[in-house]
Each structure stands twice: as structure tokens, then as C-alpha cells.
C-alpha positions as CSV (number, residue, x, y, z in Angstrom):
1,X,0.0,0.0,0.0
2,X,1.4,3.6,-0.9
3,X,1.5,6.1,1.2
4,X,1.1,9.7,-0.4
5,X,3.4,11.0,2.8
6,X,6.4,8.6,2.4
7,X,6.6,9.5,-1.4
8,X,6.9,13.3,-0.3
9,X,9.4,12.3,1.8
10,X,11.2,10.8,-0.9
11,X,11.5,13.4,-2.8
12,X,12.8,15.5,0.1
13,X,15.4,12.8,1.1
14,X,16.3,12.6,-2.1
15,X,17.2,16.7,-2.6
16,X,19.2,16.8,0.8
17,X,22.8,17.6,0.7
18,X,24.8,15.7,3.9
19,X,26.9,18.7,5.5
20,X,28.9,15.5,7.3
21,X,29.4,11.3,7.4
22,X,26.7,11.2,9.8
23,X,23.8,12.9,8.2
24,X,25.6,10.8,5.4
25,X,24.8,7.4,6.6
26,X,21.5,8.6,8.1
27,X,20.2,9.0,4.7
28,X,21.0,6.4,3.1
29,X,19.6,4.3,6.2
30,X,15.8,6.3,5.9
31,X,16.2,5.6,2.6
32,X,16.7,1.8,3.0
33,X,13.9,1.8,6.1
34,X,11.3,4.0,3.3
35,X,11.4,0.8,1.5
36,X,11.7,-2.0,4.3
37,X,8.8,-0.2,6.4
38,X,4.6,-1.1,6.1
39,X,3.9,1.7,8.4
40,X,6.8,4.6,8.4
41,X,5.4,7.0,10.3
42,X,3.7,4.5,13.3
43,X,5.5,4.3,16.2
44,X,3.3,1.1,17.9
45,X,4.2,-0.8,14.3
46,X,7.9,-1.0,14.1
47,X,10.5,0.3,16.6
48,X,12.3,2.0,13.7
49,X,9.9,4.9,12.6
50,X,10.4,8.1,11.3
51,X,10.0,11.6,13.3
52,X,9.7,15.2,12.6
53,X,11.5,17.7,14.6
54,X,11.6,21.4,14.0
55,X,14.5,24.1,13.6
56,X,13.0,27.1,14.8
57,X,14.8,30.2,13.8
58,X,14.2,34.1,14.5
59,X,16.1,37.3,15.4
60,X,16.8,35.4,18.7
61,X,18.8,32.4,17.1
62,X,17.0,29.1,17.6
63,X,15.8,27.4,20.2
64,X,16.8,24.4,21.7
65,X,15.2,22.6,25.0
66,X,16.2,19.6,27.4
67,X,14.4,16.2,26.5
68,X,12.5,15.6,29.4
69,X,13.7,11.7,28.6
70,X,17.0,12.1,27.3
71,X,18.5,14.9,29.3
72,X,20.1,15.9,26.5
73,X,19.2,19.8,24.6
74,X,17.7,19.2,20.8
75,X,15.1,20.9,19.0
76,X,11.7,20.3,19.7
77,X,10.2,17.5,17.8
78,X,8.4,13.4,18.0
79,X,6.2,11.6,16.7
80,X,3.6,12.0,13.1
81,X,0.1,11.2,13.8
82,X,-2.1,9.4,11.7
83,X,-3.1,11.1,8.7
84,X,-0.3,13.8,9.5
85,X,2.6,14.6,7.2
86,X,6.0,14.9,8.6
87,X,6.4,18.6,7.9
88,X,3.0,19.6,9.8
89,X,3.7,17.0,12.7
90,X,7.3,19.1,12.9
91,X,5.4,22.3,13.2
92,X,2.6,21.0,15.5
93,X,5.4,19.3,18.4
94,X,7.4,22.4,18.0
95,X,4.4,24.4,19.2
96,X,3.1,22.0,21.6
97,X,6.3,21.6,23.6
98,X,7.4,25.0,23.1
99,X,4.5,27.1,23.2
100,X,5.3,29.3,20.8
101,X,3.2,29.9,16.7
102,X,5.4,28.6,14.1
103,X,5.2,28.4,10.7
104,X,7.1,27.0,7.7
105,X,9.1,29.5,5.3
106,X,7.5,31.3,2.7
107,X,7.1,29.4,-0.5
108,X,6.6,25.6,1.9
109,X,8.0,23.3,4.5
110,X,12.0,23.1,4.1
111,X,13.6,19.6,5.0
112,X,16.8,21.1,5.9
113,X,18.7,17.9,7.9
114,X,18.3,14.3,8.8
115,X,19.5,11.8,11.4
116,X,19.2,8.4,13.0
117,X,19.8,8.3,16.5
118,X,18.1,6.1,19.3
119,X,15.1,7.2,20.9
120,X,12.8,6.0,24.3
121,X,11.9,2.5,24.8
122,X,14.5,1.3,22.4
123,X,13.6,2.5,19.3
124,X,15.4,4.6,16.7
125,X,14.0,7.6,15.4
126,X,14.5,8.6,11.7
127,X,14.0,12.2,12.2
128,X,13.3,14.8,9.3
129,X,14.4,18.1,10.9
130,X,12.6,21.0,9.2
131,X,13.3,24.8,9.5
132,X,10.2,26.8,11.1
133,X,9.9,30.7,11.6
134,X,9.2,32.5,15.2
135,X,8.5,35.6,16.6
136,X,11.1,37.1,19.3
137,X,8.4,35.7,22.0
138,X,10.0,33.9,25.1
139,X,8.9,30.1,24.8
140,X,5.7,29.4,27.1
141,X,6.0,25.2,27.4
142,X,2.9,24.1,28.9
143,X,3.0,21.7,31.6
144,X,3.8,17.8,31.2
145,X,6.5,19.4,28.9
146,X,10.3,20.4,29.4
147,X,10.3,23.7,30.8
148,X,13.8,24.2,30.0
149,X,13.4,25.7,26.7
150,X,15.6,28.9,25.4
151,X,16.5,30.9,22.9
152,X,20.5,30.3,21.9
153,X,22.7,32.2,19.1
154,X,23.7,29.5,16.6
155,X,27.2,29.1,17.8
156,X,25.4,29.1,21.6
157,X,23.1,26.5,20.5
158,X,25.9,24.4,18.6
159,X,27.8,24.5,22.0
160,X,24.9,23.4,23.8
161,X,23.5,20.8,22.1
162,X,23.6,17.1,21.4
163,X,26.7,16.2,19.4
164,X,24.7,14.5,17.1
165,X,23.4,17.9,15.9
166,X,25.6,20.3,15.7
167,X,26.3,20.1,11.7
168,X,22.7,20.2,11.1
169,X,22.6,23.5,13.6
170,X,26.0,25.0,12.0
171,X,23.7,24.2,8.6
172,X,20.5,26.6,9.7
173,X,22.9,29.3,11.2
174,X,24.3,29.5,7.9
175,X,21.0,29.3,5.7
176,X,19.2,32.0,8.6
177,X,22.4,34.1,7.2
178,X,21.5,33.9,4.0
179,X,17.8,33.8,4.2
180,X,15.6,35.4,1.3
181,X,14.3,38.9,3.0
182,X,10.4,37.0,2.2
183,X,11.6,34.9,5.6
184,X,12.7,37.8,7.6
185,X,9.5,39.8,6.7
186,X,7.6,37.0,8.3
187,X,9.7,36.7,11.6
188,X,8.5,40.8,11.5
189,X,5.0,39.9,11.1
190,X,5.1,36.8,13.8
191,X,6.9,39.8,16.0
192,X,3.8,42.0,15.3
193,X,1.2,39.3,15.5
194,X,2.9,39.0,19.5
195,X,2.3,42.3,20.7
């Protein structure tokens, strides 16, 4: 049976660049699981299962908080729903452990890095990381979530983090840099739409 998400994620997979011999091997490893897996995006069907996780990126930097789980600081992110596709699922975790409105770039959703790392109760996450645009609000976690979530510089937030992602985060520093202005006039409007 096809799934009209995992052949979206294909062609996303298929356009990323590795920035590094881990994000190297990760792909080639989703793409591998894309075809081994009856149910990619269910987490109760296979321990292996892919995630979504988001960059966020503002004025501010990004923000990164502390897995209540793994005690480790990564960008918010977990599981696709049923019926969800991986960017939205990124979008809708961001918000829901962060508390702050997100939204994809102008022009769509932006698969910007990818990585295979062990997750809870033994499984392996095969997380699509996508870039997501924030206001200069201070994150509002609700709770049952991590409250340690804060805004970090890039090269704060490359120190900080997991080792694991530190290319990926060296990666959105750079593109955030080079943004088109259409991405910077919606962080202004996010910034507006706070006040």
C-alpha cells in the first residue's frame, strides 16, 4: 500500500545535501527503512519509525530545550500522527512543547537535515528536521513538557546541544544568514502578530 506521505518524503530525502558522514549514513539508512517499512510514520508498528522535529529560527537564534527523557538539549520534535505529514507534525510538536506559533518558510515546509539516533523504549527515530519561523516571543512550554526551553545564538546553541546535531545546527545558522528577505518579513510579522 502507498502512502502519499512517504513518497513526499522521498523526494525531500532525495534533494538533501549531507553537511557530514553522519547525516551521510543517516540518509542512506531512511532511505533503506522508506522501503523496508509497512507503516513509516507508526511508532506502535515498528521500533524504527520516522519523526519530525523542528529548527526554529528568528532574530533570537534558535531554540533548543532539554528532552525531558534524554536529558540531552535538541530541538523540539516526535512523533507523526495518523493522517499527519512529517512537515506539519514538525510544526505542531514544536508548538506544543514550546508554546510558541510557528510556521514554515514562505514558499513551503524546508527539510533542511536528517539523522538516525536512538530514541525511548529502544527505538530509533528517523527524524526529518525542518526549519520553522518564530517571533522574538519567550517560549511558554505548557506543563507535562520540558520547561527548560531557550533561545541560543547559533554558535550558543551548537555548543549546547547534542553532538549529534551540531552540523545540522552549524547548517540553519548558515542558511538563517543567507535567508531570502520573504523569511525575515515573516519573523517581523510573527513579531507584530505577538504584541
Amino acid at each position: 500500500m502507498s502512502d502519499a506521505r512517504l513518497d513526499e518524503v522521498l523526494v525531500e530525502l532525495n534533494q538533501i545535501m549531507p553537511v557530514d558522514e553522519r547525516e551521510a549514513s543517516s540518509l542512506v539508512r531512511m532511505l533503506d527503512e522508506a522501503r523496508r517499512l509497512e507503516h513509516p510514520f507508526d511508532e506502535e508498528a515498528d521500533p524504527v519509525h520516522f519523526t519530525a522535529s523542528g529548527f526554529v529560527i528568528g532574530t533570537r537564534g534558535t531554540i533548543l530545550h532539554l528532552h525531558r527523557k534524554l536529558h540531552i538539549w535538541v530541538q523540539p520534535g516526535g512523533h507523526v500522527d495518523g493522517g499527519e505529514n512529517p512537515a506539519e507534525a514538525a510544526r505542531r510538536e514544536t508548538e506544543e512543547e514550546t508554546g510558541l506559533q510557528t510556521v514554515h518558510p514562505p514558499g513551503g515546509p524546508v527539510l533542511l537535515h536528517v539523522d538516525c539516533h536512538p530514541g525511548p523504549r529502544d527505538h530509533t527515530h528517523l527524524d526529518l528536521r525542518y526549519v520553522l519561523l518564530c517571533g522574538n516571543q519567550d517560549p511558554q512550554p505548557p506543563p507535562g513538557e520540558s520547561q527548560d526551553v531557550r533561545w541560543y545564538s547559533f554558535e550558543e546553541a551548537v555548543q549546547r546541544c547534542e553532538p549529534g546535531l551540531r552540523a545540522g545546527l552549524a547548517r540553519l545558522g548558515e542558511l538563517w544568514g543567507s535567508a531570502p528577505s520573504s523569511w525575515r518579513e515573516k519573523v517581523e510579522e510573527l513579531n507584530g502578530e505577538a504584541r
